[in-house]
Structures are given as structure tokens and as C-alpha cells.
C-alpha positions in Angstrom: -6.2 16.4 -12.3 -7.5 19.7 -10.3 -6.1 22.9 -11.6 -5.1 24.9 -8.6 -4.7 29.4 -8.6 -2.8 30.9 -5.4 -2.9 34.2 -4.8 -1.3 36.1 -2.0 -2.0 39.0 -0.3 -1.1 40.8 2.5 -2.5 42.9 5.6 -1.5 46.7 5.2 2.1 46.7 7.3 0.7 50.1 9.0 -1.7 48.2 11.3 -0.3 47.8 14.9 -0.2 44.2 14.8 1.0 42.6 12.0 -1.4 39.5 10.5 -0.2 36.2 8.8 0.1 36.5 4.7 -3.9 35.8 3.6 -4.1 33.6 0.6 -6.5 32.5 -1.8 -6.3 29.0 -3.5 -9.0 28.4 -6.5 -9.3 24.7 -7.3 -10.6 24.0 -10.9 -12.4 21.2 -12.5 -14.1 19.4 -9.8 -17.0 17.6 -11.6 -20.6 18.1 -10.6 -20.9 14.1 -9.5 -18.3 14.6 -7.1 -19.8 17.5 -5.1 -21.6 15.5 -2.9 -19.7 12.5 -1.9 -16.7 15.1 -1.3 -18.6 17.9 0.8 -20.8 15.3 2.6 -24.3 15.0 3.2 -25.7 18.5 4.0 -21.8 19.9 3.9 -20.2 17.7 6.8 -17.3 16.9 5.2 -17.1 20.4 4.7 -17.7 22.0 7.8 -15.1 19.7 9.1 -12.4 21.1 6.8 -12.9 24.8 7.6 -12.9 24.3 11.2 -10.0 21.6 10.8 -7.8 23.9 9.0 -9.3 27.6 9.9 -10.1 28.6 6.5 -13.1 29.9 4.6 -14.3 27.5 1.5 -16.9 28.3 -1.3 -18.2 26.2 -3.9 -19.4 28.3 -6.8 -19.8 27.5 -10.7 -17.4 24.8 -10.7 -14.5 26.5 -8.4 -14.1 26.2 -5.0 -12.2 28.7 -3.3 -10.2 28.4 -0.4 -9.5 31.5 1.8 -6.9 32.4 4.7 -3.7 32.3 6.3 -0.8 30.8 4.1 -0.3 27.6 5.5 -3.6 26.5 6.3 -4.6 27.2 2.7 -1.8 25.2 1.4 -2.7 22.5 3.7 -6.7 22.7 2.9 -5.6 22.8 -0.6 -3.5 19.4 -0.7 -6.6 18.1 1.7 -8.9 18.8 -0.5 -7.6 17.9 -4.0 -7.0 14.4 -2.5 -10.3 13.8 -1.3 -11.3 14.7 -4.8 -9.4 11.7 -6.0 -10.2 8.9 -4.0 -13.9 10.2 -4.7 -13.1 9.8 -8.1 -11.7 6.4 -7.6 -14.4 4.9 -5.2 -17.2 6.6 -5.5 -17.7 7.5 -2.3 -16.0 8.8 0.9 -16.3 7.4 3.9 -16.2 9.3 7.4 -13.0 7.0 8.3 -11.3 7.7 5.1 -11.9 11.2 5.2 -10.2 11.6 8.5 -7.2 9.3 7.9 -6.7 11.4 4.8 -6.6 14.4 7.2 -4.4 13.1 9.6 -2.1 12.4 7.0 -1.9 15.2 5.6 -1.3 17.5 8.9 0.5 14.9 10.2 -1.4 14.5 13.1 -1.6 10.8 14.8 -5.0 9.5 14.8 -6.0 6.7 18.0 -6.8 3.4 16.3 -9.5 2.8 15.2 -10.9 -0.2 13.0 -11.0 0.6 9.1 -14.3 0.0 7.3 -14.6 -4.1 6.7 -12.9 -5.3 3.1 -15.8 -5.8 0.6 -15.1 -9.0 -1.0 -17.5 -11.0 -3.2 -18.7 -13.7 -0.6 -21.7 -13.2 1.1 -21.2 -13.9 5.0 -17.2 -12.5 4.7 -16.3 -10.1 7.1 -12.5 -8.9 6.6 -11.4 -6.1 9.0 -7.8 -4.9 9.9 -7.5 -6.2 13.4 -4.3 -4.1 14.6 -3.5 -0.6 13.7 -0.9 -2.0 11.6 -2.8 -3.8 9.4 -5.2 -0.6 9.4 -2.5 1.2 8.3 -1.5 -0.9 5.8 -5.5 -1.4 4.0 -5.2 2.4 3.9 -2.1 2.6 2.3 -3.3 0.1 -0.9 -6.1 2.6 -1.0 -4.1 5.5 -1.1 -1.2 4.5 -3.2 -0.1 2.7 -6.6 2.7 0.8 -5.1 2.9 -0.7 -1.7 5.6 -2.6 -0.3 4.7 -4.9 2.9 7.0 -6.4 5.1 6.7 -8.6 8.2 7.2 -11.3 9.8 4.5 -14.6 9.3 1.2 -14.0 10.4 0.4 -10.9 10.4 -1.7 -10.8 7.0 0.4 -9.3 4.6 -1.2 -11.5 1.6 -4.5 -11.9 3.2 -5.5 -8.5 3.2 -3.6 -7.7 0.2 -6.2 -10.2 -1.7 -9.0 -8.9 -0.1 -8.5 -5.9 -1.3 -7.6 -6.7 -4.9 -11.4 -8.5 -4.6 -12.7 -5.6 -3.3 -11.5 -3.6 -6.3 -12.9 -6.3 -8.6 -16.3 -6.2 -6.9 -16.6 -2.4 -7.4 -15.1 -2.5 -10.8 -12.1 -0.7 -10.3 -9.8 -3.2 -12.2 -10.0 -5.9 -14.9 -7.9 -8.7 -13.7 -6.1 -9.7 -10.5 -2.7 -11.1 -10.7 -1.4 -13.4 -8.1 2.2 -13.6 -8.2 5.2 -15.8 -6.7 8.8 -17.0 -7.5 9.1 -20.4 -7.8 12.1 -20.6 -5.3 11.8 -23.8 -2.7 12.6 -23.6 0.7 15.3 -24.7 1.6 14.9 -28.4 0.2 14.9 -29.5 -3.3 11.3 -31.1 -4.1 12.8 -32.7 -7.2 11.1 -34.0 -10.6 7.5 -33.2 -9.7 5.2 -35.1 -12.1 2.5 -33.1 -14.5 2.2 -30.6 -16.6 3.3 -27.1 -16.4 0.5 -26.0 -14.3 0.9 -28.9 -12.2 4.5 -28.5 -11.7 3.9 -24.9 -10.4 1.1 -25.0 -8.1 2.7 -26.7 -5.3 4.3 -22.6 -5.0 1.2 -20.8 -5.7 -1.2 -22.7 -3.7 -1.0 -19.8 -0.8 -2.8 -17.4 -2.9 -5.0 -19.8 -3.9 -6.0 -20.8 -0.5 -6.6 -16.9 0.4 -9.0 -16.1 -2.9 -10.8 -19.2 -2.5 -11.8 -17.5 1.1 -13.2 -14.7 -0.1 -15.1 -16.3 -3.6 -16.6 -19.2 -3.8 -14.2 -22.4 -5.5 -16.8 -22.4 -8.4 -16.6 -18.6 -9.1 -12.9 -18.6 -8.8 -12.7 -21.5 -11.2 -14.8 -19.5 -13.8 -12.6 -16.3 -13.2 -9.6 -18.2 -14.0 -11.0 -19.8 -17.0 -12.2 -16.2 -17.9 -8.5 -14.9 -17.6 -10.3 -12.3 -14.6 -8.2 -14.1 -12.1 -4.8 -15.1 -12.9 -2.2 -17.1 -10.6 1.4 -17.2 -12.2 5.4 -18.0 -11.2 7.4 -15.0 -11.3 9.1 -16.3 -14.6 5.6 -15.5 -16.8 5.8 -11.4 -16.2 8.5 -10.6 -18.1 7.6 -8.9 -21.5 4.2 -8.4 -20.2 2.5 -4.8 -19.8 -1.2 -5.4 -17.3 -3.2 -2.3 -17.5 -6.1 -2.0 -14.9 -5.1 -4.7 -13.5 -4.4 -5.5 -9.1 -1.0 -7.2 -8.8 0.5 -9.2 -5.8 4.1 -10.0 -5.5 3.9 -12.6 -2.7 7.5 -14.1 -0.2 9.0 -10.9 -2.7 12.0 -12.1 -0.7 13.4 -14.6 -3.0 13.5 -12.2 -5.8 16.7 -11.0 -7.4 17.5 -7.4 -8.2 16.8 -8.1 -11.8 13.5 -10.1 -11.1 12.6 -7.5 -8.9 13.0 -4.5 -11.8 11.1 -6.7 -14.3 8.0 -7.1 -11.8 7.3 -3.9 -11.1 7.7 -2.7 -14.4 4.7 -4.6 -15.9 2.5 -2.3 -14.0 0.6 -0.7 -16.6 -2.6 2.0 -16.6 -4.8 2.3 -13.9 -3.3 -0.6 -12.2 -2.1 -1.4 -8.5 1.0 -3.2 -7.2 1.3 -4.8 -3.8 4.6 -6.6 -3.0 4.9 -8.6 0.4 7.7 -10.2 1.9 10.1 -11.0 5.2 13.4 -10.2 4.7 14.2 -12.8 7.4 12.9 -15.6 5.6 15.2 -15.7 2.3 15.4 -18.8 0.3 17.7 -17.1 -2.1 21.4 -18.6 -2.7 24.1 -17.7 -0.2 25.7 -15.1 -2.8 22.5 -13.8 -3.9 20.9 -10.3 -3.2 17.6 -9.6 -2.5 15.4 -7.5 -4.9 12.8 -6.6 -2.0 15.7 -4.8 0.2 17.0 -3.2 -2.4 13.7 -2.0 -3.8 13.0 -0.7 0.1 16.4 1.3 -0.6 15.6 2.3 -4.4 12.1 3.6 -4.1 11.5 4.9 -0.8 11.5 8.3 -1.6 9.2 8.1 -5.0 5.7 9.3 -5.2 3.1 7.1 -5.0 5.5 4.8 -2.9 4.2 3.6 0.3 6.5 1.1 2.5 4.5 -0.8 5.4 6.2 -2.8 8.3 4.3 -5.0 10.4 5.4 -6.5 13.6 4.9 -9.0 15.9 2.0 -7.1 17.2 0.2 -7.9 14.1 0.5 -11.4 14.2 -3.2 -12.5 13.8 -2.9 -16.6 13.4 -2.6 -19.0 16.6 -1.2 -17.7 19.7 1.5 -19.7 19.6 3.0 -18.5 16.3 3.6 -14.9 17.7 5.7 -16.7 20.6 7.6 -18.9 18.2 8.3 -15.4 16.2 9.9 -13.9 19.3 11.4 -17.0 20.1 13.7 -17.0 17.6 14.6 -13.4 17.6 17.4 -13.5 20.0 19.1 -16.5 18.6 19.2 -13.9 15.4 20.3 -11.3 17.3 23.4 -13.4 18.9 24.4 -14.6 15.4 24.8 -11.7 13.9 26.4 -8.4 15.7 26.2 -6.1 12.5 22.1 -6.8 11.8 21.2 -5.6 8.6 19.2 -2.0 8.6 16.6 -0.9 6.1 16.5 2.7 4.9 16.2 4.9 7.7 13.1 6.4 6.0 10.0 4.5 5.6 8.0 7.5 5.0 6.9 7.6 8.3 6.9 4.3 9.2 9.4 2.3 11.4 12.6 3.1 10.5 14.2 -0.6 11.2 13.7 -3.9 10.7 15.0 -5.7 13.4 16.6 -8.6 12.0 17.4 -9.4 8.3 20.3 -11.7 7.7 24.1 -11.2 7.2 24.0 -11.9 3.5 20.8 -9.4 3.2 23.1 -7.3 5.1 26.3 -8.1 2.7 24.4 -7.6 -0.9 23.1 -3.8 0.3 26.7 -2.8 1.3 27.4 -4.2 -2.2 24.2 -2.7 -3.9 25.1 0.3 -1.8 29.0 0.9 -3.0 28.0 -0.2 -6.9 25.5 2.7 -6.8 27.9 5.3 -5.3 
């Protein structure tokens, strides 16, 4: 972690015009082998933050300093210091990156533009976000430790989250990826199914399988397993569990319970990454049952390190028909069901609702919601 010094001064209050408090941040403990990555090659990167934010920066004997008016330092500061960390998590800093991180900070909207492709580990794969949505969310699994995606089918909520957790194998970031899904069937009871244990559950997994085998070869993927790298499990198999540097995926998080939902995301252990995807819409959960993913949208959208993503129709990236079908059956949701259900009204900047989760969604958070107050 950087140590950061403010100290304020300010103008003498005899001058005619009175200036805006000057202050000076020091930030501490940047390592040599970040310099360059975080400044740029010959001081881009940094040129672009003094005329972004209107402050003078120095790098000397281990310290930068930051220079001017209050705000802009405090704003260059927090700029800074989280550059410094995703160059300490990457490696690198890419011109994209640096400027989403800018706009996040100042809070400035940035037009879309495509993020840099997902590295994964088969030659010939080229994974890029295709709508700003799915820009937005690639950036947040960069950015954050736990990321909650939610969306309608389509619009690549477990796709990219694998690509990613294959990226961050590739580059060594993690250990192991977990692939992870409740064994919950829709809406039809499949019945004895014949084999053993591994047999009996991969009817439910086989969705994750199909996107990893995308992106590594089936040979490689085989080994992986065998090697315990990769690792495809129900639901059931986390509890007791702690996975440190490890990249998790919570897949159709929907048909989780509130309890099942707490014991997930408290595996996560050091150094390691959650992504939980899900469409409220699409519950396979008993009639009396609440969800864990809508609850966890009301529970944790304020923590640190939090990041909630909603896609929409407008992300819907498989055949042209499905995005059609999607709004097809929108109204028929609307006309059976006058009091629609309503996520938190703050997604940390992203859409505030969802447009149409069920009535018993709807009834478990009023329950969730009076048990808590």
C-alpha cells in the first residue's frame, strides 16, 4: 500500500484576490520497477495527469509529490495511487486502462471505445467486449475483487467472465480457476441420472465447460483438471473450503439461497477474485424460496471493492433472434405483475433498475428487507 502526506497551505489573505487552498500530497513507497510502466514511455502517462488534473508532479528518491489546488490534488492523489496498483497487478498499463481509470475517478463519461482483446491461452482467439456494456463489465473484473453481473441471456456474462479468469492464469496472476454452479434443474425433474458423482453432475456444469474449452485446447483443459489448475464444481463442494489466489465464477447465481449465497462468497481467500453472474428473471428456485443473488445486490452494494454490472438487451451478442425473443417476452412480464421487483437504487453508478424480476423475487426482499430492519 502507498503511504500518502498532505499538507496544506494557503495564499496570504492580503492579496486582492483570494487563490484556492494549495496542497501538497507526498506518495511513499512506489518501487523502482513500477516507475516506468506507471509514468509511461518518455513520461506520457504523466504529462497526461498534470495537464488532466492541473497539478505539478515530481518524482524524486522514491517520493512523488503532487502539488496544487486542494481538490485537484486529492483527485491526482487517488489517480495516481490506483494506477500504482493495477501496475503492480499486471505488470503493465495500458493507454486504455489508464484512461478508464481516469474517467472513473473524475467521474467523467468516456465515448466507447473497445477494451484491449482478452488474452486467453489459445493461439488464433480473439475475445473483445463488443458493447460498452460488456466493456464496462471486463474493466470492472479488472478493477475489483468482487463483481456481480446480471443480465438477461446472451449478453456474455460467463463468457467473458472465463476469459478473463484464463487471462489471469496465462499471466500468472492466480493458481486455480474455479467454475462454479448450483445444481438446481429447470423447471423439470431429470430424475435418477445414471453414473458416478461426476457424471451425475455434469449435465449442470457443462456451460462452463463448453466456454473454457473455447479458449484452451480439450487436451490442455483435460491436463489442467487432472492437475487440480482448473476446477468445475456444484455449489454443494464450497462449503468449508478457503481458495486463496484463486479466480472464482458463480454461474445462473440466481438459484442460490441466502445461505448458499453467504457460504460462496466467503471462500474467497488471498489474492483471489470472485465473479458471480446471474438473471434474476430466470429463477429455478422453489415458489417460497428467496434468492441469494438479489439479496447480495441489496447487502453489498455499498462495500469496497464491490462492483455491480447490469447488462441489457443491448448486449445481447448471440443470434439476432434471441435479443427479439428477450423483448418479446418483456411485456407479458410487465402485464403480470403491476408491483415489478426493484434492485437497490444504487448500483454504484450503474443502472439503477432492473426491469423485470419476478413477484416472488419481489416478495422474499420485502421479507429480507423487514427481517433486517
Amino acid at each position: 500500500m502507498n503511504s500518502t502526506e498532505i499538507e496544506t497551505t494557503k495564499e496570504n489573505p492580503g492579496q486582492a484576490k483570494l487563490s484556492a487552498a494549495m496542497t501538497e500530497a507526498t506518495i511513499s513507497s512506489i518501487e523502482p520497477s513500477i516507475v516506468l510502466p506507471l509514468f509511461g514511455a518518455k513520461d506520457q502517462h504523466l504529462k497526461r495527469l498534470r495537464d488532466r488534473f492541473q497539478v505539478n508532479i515530481v518524482h524524486r528518491n522514491g517520493l512523488i509529490r503532487i502539488s496544487g489546488e486542494d481538490e485537484a490534488v486529492s483527485l491526482a492523489t487517488q489517480a495516481i495511487e490506483q494506477l500504482s496498483e493495477i501496475v503492480r497487478r499486471r505488470g503493465n498499463l495500458t493507454p486504455d486502462l489508464f484512461e478508464e481509470t481516469l474517467a472513473e475517478i473524475t467521474g467523467v463519461e468516456l465515448p466507447f471505445r473497445p477494451s484491449e482483446k482478452v488474452d486467453v491461452l489459445q493461439t488464433g482467439r480473439d475475445i473483445k467486449p463488443k458493447t460498452p456494456g460488456q466493456a464496462a463489465y471486463i474493466d470492472a473484473i479488472r478493477s475489483h475483487d468482487l463483481v456481480f453481473s446480471i443480465g438477461p441471456a446472451g449478453t456474455g456474462k460467463t463468457y467473458l467472465a472465463v476469459a478473463m479468469a484464463v487471462e489471469a492464469l496465462k499471466h500468472q496472476l492466480i493458481r486455480k480457476i474455479v467454475l462454479v454452479r448450483p445444481a438446481v434443474e429447470a423447471g423439470e425433474s431429470l430424475g435418477f441420472l445414471p453414473g458416478d458423482m461426476q457424471a451425475k453432475i455434469n449435465p449442470y456444469l457443462r456451460p462452463l465447460l463448453d466456454a473454457i474449452h473455447e479458449m484452451i485446447g480439450f487436451d490442455q483443459v483435460q491436463r489442467l483438471i487432472q492437475q487440480d489448475v482448473i476446477e468445475v464444481a456444484p455449489l454443494a463442494y464450497m462449503r468449508g473450503r478457503t481458495l486463496n489466489q484463486a479466480f472464482i465464477i458463480l454461474d445462473e447465481a440466481q438459484n442460490t439461497t441466502i445461505a448458499q449465497m453467504k457460504m460462496f462468497l466467503t471462500r474467497m481467500g488471498f489474492d483471489s477474485k470472485i465473479v458471480v453472474s446471474g438473471d434474476p428473471t430466470q429463477s429455478d428456485l422453489p415458489a417460497n424460496a428467496r434468492s441469494g443473488l438479489v439479496d447480495a445486490l441489496h447487502r453489498l452494494q455499498s462495500l469496497s471493492g464491490v462492483k455491480i454490472v447490469k447488462l441489457g438487451r443491448a448486449d445481447i451478442v448471440r443470434h439476432r433472434l434471441v435479443q427479439q425473443i428477450v423483448e418479446a417476452y418483456e411485456p407479458n412480464s410487465r402485464r403480470t405483475s403491476e408491483q415489478q421487483n426493484r434492485l437497490p437504487d444504487d448500483f454504484n453508478g450503474q443502472d439503477k433498475r432492473f426491469d423485470s424480476l419476478n413477484d416472488d423475487d419481489h416478495q422474499s426482499l420485502n421479507q429480507t428487507d423487514e427481517s433486517n430492519g
